[in-house]
Every structure is written in structure tokens, then in C-alpha cells.
C-alpha positions as CSV (number, residue, x, y, z in Angstrom):
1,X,95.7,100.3,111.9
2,X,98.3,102.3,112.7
3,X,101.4,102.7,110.4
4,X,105.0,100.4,110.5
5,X,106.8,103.6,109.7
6,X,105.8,107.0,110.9
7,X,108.6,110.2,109.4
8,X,108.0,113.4,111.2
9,X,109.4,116.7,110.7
10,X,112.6,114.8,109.7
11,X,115.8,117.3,108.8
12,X,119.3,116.0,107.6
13,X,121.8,118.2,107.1
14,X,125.7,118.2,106.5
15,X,128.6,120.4,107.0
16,X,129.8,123.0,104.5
17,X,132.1,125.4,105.0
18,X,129.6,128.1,105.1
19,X,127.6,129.3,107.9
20,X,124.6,126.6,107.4
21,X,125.3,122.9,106.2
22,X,123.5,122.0,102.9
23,X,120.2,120.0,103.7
24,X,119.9,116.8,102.6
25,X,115.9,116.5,103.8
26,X,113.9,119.4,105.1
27,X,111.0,118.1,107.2
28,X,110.4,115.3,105.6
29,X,106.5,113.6,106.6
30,X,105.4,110.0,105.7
31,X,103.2,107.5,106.9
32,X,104.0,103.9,105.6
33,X,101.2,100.9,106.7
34,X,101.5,97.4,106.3
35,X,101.7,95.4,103.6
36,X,102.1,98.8,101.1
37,X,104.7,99.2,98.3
38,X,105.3,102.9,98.2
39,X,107.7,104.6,95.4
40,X,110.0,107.3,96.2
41,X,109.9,109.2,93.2
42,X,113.1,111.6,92.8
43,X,116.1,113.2,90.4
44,X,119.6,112.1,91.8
45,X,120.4,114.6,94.5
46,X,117.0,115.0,95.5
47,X,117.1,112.8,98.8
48,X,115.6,109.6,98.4
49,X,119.1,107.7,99.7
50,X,119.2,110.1,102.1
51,X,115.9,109.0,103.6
52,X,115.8,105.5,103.0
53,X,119.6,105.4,105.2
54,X,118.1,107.4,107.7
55,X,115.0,104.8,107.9
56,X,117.6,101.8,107.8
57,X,119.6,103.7,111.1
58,X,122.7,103.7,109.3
59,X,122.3,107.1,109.6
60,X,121.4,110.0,111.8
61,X,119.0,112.7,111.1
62,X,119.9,116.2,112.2
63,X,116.7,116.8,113.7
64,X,112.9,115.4,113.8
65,X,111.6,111.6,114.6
66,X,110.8,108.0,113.0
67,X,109.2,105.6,114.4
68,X,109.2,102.1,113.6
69,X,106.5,99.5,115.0
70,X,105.6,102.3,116.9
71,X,109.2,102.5,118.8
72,X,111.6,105.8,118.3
73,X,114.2,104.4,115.9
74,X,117.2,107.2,117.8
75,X,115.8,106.1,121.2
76,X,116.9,102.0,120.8
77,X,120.6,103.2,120.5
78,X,123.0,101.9,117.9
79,X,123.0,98.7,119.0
80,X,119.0,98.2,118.9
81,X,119.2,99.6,115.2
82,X,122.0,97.2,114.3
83,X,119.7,94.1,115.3
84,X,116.1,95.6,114.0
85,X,118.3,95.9,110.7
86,X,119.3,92.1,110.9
87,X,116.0,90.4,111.9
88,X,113.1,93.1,110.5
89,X,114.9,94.9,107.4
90,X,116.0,93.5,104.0
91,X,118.6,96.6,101.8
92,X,118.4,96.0,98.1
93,X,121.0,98.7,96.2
94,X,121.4,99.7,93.2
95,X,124.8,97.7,92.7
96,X,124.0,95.0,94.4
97,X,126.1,94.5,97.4
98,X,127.0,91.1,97.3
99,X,130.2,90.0,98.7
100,X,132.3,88.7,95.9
101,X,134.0,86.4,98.0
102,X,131.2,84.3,98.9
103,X,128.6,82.0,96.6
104,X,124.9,83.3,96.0
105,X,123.8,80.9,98.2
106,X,126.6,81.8,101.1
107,X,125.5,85.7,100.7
108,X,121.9,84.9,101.1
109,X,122.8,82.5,103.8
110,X,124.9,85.1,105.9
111,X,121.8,87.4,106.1
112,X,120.2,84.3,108.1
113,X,123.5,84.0,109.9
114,X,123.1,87.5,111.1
115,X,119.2,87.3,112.3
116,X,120.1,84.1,114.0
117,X,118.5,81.4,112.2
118,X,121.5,79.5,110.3
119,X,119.1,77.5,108.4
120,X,120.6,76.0,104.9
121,X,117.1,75.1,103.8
122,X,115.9,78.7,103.8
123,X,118.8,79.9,101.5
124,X,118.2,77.2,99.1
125,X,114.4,78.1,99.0
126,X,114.7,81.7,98.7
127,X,117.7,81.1,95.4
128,X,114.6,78.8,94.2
129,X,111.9,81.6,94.8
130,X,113.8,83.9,92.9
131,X,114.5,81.5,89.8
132,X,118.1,81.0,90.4
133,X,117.3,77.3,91.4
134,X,121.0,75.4,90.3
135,X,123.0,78.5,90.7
136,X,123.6,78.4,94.2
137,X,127.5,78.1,94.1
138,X,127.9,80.7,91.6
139,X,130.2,83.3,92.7
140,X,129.2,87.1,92.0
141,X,131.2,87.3,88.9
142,X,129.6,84.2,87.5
143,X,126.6,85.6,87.4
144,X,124.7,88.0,85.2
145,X,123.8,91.6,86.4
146,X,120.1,90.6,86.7
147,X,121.0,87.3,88.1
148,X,123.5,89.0,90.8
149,X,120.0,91.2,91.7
150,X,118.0,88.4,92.2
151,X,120.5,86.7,94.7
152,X,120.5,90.7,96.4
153,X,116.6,90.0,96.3
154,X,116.6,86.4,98.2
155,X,119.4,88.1,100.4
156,X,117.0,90.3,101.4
157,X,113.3,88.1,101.4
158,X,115.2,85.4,103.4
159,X,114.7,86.4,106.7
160,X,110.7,87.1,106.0
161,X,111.7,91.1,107.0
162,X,109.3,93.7,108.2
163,X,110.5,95.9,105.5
164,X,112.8,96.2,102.5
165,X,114.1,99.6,101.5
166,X,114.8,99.0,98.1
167,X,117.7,102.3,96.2
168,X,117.2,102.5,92.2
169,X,117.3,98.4,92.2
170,X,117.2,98.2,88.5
171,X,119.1,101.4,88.2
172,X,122.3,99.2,86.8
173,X,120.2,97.0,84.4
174,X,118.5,97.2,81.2
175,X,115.2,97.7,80.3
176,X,114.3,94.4,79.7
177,X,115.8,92.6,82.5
178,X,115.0,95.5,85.1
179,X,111.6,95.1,84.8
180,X,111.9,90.9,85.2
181,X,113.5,91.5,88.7
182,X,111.4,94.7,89.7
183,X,107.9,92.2,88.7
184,X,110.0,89.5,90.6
185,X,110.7,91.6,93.9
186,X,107.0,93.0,94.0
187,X,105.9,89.5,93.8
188,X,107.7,88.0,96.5
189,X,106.4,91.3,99.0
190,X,103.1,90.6,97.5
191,X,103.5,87.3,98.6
192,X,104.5,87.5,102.0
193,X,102.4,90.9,102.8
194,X,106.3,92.7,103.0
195,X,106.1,96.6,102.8
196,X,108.1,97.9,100.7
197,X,110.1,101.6,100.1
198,X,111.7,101.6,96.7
199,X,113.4,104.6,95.6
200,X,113.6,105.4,92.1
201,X,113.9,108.2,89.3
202,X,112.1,106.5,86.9
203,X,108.1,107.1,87.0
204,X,107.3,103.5,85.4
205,X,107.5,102.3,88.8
206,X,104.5,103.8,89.2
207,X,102.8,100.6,87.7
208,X,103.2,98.1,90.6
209,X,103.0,100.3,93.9
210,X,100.1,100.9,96.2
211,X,101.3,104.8,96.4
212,X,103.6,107.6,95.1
213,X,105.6,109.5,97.1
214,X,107.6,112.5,95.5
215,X,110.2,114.3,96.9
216,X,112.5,117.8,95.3
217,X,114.8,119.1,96.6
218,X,115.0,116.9,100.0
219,X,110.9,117.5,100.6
220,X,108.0,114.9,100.4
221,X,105.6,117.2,98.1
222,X,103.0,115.1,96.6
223,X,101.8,111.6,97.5
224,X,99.1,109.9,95.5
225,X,97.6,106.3,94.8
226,X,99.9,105.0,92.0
227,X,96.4,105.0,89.8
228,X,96.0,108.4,89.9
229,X,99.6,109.8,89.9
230,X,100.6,111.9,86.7
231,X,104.6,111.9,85.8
């Protein structure tokens, strides 16, 4: 089978006021098949945003290729990337991204809005999937931090995506309450057969991805099965 998400040779660098800009990545190689939950395994600075914005299209490598589905992500243009981002991608961030203005159920409902299937049902079902089930017209600030995460997750599982590209989602939680939603996002992939990217510092991610993928210094050097990786 060949992969969703093919990286080749991928460079990103930005200006300085030097002679050379500061790379971000520096040839940068993955393969990524269906159905896998991959951590991207990193100190801050090392890249892993970097990459993961460069596979959402928001933005633009300096140099080298990805491929998506088997299509050239640069070659569909910006506005290709902005709809394979609204029907086949789900974002989760660190802070959560919700929009304070609207309900949990109105910012999981606007991510149907924008793929083009307005249906109410489907926002109700995905608050429900994600135990939040009553707390639909809870605004942001209503919520707890691992409550606003799990509306950021059914914003994201909603639209049934391709892929979700998941920065440091438990980065702003506890402990305790990061690993409920990071067990709680690998079983809703697991569930639907999503792949996954989830970038992260911490190496006890390593216990519910298929593969680890390492990056210094803005370059992929190591990948392993998550079984046999050593921190």
C-alpha cells in the first residue's frame, strides 16, 4: 500500500540577517501509511511545529516535496490546500484553539460548516464521543483545560479527516488529565482507522503509537516501532 503522506528531501528555512537563513528542517524524510499513529519526538526548537505546518499547507517549505494521497501538496495551490485542510485534516494545538466566542458545540459545529456538511447531529455525536455529552453550550471559559481539549478533539474527529496533526496536545495539562485526553484521542483514530502525527517532547507517548519518529536539530534521525524505541 502506498503511504497517505510521503516527506522528501524537505528544507525550511527563514531569513536572518546573515548571509544564510537559519533552517528550521534540513531534509527532512518520512513515510506515513494509513491508519498509523506516529510520534514526533523532539526538544522545543527542534522542528516538529515546523513540519507538522508545513504538512497542514499553512506553510511553505523552502525547498523539497510532500505528497499527500499521492498528490504534490505545493502543486494544488493555496486554494486546493485551504479545502484538503477543511474536508481531509483535523489540527489539535497545544492551547487549544477554540474560539471563545462560540459554544463547544458551535466550534465543533463550524469545522462541519467549513467541509460542507452543516449537520447538527454530527456535533452533538462527536461532544458525546468525547464525554462532554450535556456540555454542549458551554462556552470556552466554562470549561476545564482538559474539557476545552476534548471539544479541540471532537472539533477535529467531526468531519471523519484523513489525518489529524496533533502539536504537544497535552502540553498545557497535567499529568493526570493529559493522559485521559491523549487515551481519549488515540481511541477515537483507533476507532475510525484516522492516522495520526502528534508532536511531542515527552517520550511517554511512546506507549500508544504504532511508530517513533525523532527529529534534532530540524532532521528525522531515528524512526522505530514504539515497542522497541529507547528514550
Amino acid at each position: 500500500m502506498d503511504p497517505i503522506i510521503r516527506v522528501i528531501d524537505l528544507w525550511k528555512e527563514y531569513p536572518t540577517d546573515g548571509d544564510k537563513g537559519t533552517a528550521a528542517l534540513r531534509g527532512a524524510r518520512l513515510e506515513v501509511r494509513s491508519g498509523e499513529i506516529i510520534a514526533l519526538l523532539g526538544k522545543s526548537g527542534s522542528g516538529k511545529t515546523t513540519l507538522l505546518n508545513l504538512l497542514a499547507g499553512i506553510d511553505r517549505p523552502t525547498k523539497g516535496r510532500i505528497e499527500v494521497e499521492g498528490r504534490d501538496l505545493e502543486a494544488m495551490g493555496e486554494k486546493g490546500r485551504t479545502q484538503w485542510r477543511r474536508l481531509r485534516l483535523g489540527f489539535i494545538f497545544q492551547f487549544f484553539n477554540l474560539l471563545p466566542t462560540l459554544t463547544a458545540f458551535e466550534n465543533v459545529f463550524l469545522s462541519l460548516e467549513l467541509a460542507g456538511r452543516p449537520d447538527p447531529q454530527l456535533a452533538v455525536q462527536a461532544l458525546r464521543d468525547v464525554g462532554l455529552e450535556g456540555k454542549d453550550h458551554r462556552y470556552p471559559h466554562e470549561l476545564s483545560g482538559g474539557e476545552q481539549q476534548r471539544v479541540a478533539i471532537a472539533r477535529a474527529i467531526v468531519k471523519q479527516p484523513l489525518l489529524i496533526l496533533a502539536d504537544e496536545p497535552t502540553g498545557n495539562l497535567d499529568t493526570q488529565t493529559g493522559r485521559q485526553v491523549l487515551d481519549l484521542l488515540v481511541e477515537q483514530c483507533r476507532r475510525a482507522s484516522t492516522t495520526m502525527i502528534m508532536a511531542s517532547h515527552a517520550a511517554s507517548t511512546r506507549r500508544c503509537c504504532d511508530r517513533i519518529v525523532r527529529i534534532v536539530d530540524g532532521a528525522i534521525v531515528e524512526e522505530a516501532p514504539a515497542v522497541d524505541f529507547e528514550p
